[in-house]
N, C-alpha and C positions, 0 to 999 in steps of 0.2 A: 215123964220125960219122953218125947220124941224120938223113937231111932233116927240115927242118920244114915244117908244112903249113899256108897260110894260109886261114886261114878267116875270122872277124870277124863279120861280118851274116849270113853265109851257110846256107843248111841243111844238112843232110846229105849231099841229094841234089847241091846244088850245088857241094860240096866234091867230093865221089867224082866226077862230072864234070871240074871242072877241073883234077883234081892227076893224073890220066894213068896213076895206078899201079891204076886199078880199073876198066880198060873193062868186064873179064869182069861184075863186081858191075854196074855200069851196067844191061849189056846182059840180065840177070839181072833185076833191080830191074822195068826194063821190061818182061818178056814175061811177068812172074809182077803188071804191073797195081799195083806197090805205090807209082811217084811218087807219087804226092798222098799218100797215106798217111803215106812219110815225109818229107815237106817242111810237112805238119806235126807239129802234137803235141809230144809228150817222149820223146824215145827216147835208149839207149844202143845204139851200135850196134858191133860187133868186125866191123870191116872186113875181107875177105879181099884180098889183092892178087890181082894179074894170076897174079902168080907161082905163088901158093897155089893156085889155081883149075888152074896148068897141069900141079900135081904129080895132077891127075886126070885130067890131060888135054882139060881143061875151056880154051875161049876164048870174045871175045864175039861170035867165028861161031856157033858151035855149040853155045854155051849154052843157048839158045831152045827148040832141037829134041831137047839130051837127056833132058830130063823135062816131062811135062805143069804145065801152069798150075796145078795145086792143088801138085804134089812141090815145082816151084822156089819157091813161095810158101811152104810148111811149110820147106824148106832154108831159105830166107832167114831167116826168122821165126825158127829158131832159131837168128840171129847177133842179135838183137837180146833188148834189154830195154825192158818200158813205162814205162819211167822213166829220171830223170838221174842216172849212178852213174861218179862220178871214180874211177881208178884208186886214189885212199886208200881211198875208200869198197869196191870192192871185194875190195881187201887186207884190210878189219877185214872182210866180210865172209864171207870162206872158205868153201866148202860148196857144198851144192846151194842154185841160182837158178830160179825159171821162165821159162823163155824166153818171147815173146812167142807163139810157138805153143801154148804152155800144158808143152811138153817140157820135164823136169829135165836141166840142166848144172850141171857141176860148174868151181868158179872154187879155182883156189890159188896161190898164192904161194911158187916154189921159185926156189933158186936165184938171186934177185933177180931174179928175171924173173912177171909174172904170166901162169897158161895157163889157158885153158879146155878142159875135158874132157882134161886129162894133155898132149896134143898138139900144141894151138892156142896157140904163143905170142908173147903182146903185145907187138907191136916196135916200137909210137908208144903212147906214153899220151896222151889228156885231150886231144884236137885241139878245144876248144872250137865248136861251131855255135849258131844262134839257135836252134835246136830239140834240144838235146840235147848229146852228145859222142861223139867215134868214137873206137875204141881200132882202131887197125892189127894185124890179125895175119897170121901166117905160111903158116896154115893151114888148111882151109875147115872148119868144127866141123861133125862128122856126129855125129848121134844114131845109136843111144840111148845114155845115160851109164847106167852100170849104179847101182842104189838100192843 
């Protein structure tokens, strides 16, 4: 069974905070400058867990100091979308997305499960926030997705 993840009023940032499964994202989020950013607006966001971050060997020690402020900002950026996009919504729409970095991902639906770029797959849909929705994944989505 899937945990669920409560959200209600909350933003995105507030969620990934207090649900425990995303210090690495957190601690990420902050050295690359983007809270305000996304606590507001409209964002989609494909959450990485702890987990996914540690298949790099990535934590939220030493997140900080693997890549300069512009790399983790463009990493980040291409987990997110500038808009609100439910997992149906992303289901009808199959293909190349542009990420908020301006970078092409690709989103499919296999298997009953939806991935981003072949790899990245979504293991929480539609976690509702006041600012958008996060989808949980497995795995941290690196660019480039090949055109």
């Amino acid at each position: 069974a899937k945990p669920s993840m409560a959200a209600g009023g909350s933003t995105i940032v507030d969620v990934a905070v207090s649900d425990g499964r995303f210090s690495t994202l957190v601690a990420a989020v902050q050295a690359a400058g983007l809270v305000e950013t996304l606590q507001g607006g409209e964002w989609t966001v494909f959450a990485p867990t702890d987990d996914a971050f540690a298949k790099l060997d990535l934590d939220a020690q030493n997140i900080g100091s693997a890549f300069s402020k512009a790399e983790l900002t463009d990493i980040l950026l291409y987990h997110v979308l500038p808009v609100r996009v439910s997992s149906v919504e992303a289901k009808a729409s199959q293909g190349d997305i542009t990420m908020a970095n301006g970078a092409i991902a690709g989103l499919k639906f296999y298997d009953g499960s939806l991935y981003v770029n072949d790899d990245s797959k979504v293991i929480i849909e539609d976690v509702a926030v006041s600012n958008g929705v996060i989808h949980v994944v497995d795995t941290v989505i690196l660019p480039p997705w090949p055109r």
